[in-house]
C-alpha positions as CSV (number, residue, x, y, z in Angstrom):
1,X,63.6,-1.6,-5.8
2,X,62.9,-3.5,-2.7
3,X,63.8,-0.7,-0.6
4,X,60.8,1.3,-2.4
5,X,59.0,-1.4,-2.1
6,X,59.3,-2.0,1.2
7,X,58.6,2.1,1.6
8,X,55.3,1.9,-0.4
9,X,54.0,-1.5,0.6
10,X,50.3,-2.1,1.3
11,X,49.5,-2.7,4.9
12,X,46.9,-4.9,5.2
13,X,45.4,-5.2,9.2
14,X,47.7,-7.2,11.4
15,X,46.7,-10.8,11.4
16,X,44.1,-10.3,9.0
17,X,43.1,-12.6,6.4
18,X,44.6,-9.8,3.9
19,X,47.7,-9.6,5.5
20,X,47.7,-13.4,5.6
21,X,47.0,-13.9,1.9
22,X,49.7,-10.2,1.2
23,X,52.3,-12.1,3.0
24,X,52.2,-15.5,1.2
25,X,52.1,-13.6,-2.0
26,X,55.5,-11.6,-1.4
27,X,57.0,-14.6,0.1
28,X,56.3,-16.6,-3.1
29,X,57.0,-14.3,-5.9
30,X,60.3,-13.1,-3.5
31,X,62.7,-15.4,-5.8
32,X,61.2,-13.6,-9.2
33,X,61.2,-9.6,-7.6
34,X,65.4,-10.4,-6.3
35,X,65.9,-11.8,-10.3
36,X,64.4,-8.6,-11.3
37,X,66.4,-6.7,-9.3
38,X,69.6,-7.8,-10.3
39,X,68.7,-7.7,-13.6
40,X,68.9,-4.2,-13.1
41,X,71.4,-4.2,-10.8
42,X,73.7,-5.7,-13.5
43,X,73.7,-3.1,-15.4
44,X,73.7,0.0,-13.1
45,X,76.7,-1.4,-11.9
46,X,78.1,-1.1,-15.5
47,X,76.8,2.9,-16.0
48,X,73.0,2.4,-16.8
49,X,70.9,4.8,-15.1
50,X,67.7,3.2,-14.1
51,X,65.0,4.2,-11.8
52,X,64.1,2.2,-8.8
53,X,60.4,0.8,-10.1
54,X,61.0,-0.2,-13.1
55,X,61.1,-4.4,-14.1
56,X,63.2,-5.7,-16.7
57,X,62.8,-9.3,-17.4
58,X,66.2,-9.7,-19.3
59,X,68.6,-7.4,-21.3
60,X,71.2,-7.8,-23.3
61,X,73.0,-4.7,-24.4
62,X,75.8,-4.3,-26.8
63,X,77.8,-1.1,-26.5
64,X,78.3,1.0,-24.1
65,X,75.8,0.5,-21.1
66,X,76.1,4.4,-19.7
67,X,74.6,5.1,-22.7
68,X,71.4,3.5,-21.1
69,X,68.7,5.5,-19.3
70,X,65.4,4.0,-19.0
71,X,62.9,6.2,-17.0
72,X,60.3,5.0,-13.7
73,X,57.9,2.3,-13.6
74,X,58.9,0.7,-17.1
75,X,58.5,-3.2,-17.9
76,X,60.8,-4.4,-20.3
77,X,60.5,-8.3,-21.9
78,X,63.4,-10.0,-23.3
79,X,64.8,-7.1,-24.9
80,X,68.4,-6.3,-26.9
81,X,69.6,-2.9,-27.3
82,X,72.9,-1.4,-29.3
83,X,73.8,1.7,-27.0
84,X,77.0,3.2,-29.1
85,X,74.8,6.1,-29.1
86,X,72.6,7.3,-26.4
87,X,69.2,5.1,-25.9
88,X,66.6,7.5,-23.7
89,X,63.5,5.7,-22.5
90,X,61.1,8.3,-20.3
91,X,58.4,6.6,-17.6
92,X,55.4,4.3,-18.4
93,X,56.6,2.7,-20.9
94,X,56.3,-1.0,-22.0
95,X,58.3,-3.0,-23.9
96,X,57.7,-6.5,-24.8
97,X,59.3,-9.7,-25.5
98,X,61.6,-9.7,-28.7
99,X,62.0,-5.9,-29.6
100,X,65.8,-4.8,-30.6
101,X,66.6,-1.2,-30.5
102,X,70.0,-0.6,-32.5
103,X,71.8,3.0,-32.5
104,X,74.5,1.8,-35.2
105,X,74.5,1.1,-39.0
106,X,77.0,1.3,-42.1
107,X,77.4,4.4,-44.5
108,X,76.4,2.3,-47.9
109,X,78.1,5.2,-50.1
110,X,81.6,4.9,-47.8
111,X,84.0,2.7,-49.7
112,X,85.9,1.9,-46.7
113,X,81.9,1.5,-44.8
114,X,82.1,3.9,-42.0
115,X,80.2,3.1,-39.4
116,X,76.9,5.6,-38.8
117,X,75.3,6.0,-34.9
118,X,72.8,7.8,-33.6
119,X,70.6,7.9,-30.4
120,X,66.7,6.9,-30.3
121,X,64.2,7.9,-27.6
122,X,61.0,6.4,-26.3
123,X,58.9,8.7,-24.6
124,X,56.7,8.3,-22.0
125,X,53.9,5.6,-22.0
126,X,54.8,3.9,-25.1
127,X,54.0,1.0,-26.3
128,X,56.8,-1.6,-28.1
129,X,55.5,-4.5,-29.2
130,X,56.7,-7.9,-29.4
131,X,59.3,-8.2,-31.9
132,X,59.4,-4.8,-33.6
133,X,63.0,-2.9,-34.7
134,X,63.7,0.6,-33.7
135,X,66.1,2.0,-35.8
136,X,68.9,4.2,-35.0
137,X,68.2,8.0,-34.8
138,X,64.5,7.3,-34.2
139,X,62.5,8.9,-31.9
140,X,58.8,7.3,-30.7
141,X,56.3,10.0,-29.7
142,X,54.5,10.2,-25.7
143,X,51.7,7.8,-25.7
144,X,52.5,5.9,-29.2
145,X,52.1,2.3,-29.8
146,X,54.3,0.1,-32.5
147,X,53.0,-2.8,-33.3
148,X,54.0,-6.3,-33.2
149,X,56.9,-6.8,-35.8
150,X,56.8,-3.5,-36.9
151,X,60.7,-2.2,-38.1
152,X,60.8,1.4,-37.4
153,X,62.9,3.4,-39.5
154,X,61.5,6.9,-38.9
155,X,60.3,9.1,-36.0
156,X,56.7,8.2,-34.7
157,X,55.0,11.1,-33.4
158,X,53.1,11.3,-30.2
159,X,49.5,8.6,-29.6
160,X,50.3,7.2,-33.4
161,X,50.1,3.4,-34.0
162,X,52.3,2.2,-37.0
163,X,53.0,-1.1,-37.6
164,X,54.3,-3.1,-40.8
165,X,58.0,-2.8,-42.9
166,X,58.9,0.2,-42.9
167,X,56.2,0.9,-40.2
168,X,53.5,3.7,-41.4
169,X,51.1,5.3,-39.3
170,X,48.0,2.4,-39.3
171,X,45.8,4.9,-37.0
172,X,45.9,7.1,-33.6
173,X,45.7,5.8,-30.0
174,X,42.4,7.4,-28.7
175,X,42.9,8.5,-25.0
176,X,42.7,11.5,-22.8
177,X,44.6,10.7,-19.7
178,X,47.1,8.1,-18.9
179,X,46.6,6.0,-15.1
180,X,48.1,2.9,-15.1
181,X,51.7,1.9,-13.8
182,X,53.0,-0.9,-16.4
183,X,55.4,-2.4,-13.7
184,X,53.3,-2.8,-11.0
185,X,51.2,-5.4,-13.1
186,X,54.1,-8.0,-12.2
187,X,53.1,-10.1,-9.5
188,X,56.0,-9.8,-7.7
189,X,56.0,-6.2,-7.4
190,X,51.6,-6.2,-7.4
191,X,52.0,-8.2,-4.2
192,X,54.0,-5.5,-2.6
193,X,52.4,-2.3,-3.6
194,X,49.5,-3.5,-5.5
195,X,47.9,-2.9,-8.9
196,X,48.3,1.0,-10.5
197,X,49.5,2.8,-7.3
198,X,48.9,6.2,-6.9
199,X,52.7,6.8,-6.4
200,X,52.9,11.0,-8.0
201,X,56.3,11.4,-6.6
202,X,57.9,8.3,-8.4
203,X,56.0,8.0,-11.3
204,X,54.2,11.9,-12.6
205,X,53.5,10.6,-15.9
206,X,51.2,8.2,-14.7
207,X,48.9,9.9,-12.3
208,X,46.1,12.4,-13.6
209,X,47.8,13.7,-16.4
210,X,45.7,14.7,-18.6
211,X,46.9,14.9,-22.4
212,X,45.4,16.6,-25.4
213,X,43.4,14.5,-27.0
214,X,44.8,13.4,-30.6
215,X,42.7,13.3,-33.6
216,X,41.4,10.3,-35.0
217,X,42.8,8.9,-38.0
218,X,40.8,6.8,-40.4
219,X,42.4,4.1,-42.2
């Protein structure tokens, strides 16, 4: 990450008061950016495949981590994930504090209860809200939103909001194009390359791309 950083920083004029107040920023959130990148450092280093922009505040994963891909310019909260099947997360997409992803279960009609896995994807520009479940096999649609607490037992398909237990579909996320970067909102990496870069060749999904636009669903 820092060496993308580094790549793609702003560049204030010399001596300016800009490049005064840019420096004093990235020399005060440097402590935070090197705790985010060795929080993903961690877990490359045991198979993970994650991109270079992307901010995770803390994961715990159970399983096996090459199982793990999580896509460009993510931010993930304190999250926990099961990967003894595949977990695929695309680009864009936020997850927040308290969300468990799981990829294993039980058979309930096995008398000798056989364990059950499957993978679950999260497309690009999601939303995950604080403490929801995603159940194993589940896949959430590009653009969708699951609310706070929600337990996801089905797939979500693309710009749906669900939210309760089981989570239903509670209405459709109204939006034409996608333009923000979730990870650059962290001051660390905002002090670096500021807010919602234009930055097409590491992050496609989030720069002019325009989407059909869903519609709405009343409720």
């Amino acid at each position: 990450m820092i060496t993308f950083l580094l790549r793609h920083r702003l560049r204030p004029a010399l001596f300016s008061h800009e490049w005064l107040r840019t420096w004093a920023k990235r020399v005060w959130t440097l402590p935070s950016l090197l705790g985010y990148c060795l929080q993903s450092l961690r877990w490359r280093m045991k198979g993970a495949q994650i991109r270079p922009l992307t901010v995770i505040s803390k994961l715990t994963v159970q399983g096996n981590a090459a199982n793990l891909f999580i896509g460009d310019c993510c931010c993930l909260g304190v999250t926990r994930m099961q990967t003894h099947a595949p977990v695929r997360i695309g680009d864009c997409v936020v997850i927040n504090d308290g969300v468990k992803i799981i990829t294993g279960s039980h058979d309930i009609h096995s008398p000798t209860y056989d364990h059950v896995f499957a993978p679950v994807v999260v497309e690009d520009h999601a939303w995950i809200a604080t403490d929801a479940l995603i159940l194993k096999g589940v896949t959430i649609g590009r653009g969708a939103v699951v609310a706070a607490g929600a337990v996801v037992v089905k797939n979500v398909r693309p710009f749906a909001v669900v939210g309760g237990n089981p989570a239903k579909e509670i209405g459709t996320r109204d939006i034409e194009r996608f333009d923000y970067i979730p990870s650059s909102w962290f001051a660390p990496v905002m002090a670096w390359i500021g807010r919602n870069p234009r930055l097409r060749h590491a992050a496609p999904a989030a720069a002019d791309v325009e989407s059909p636009r869903p519609t709405q669903v009343t409720v």
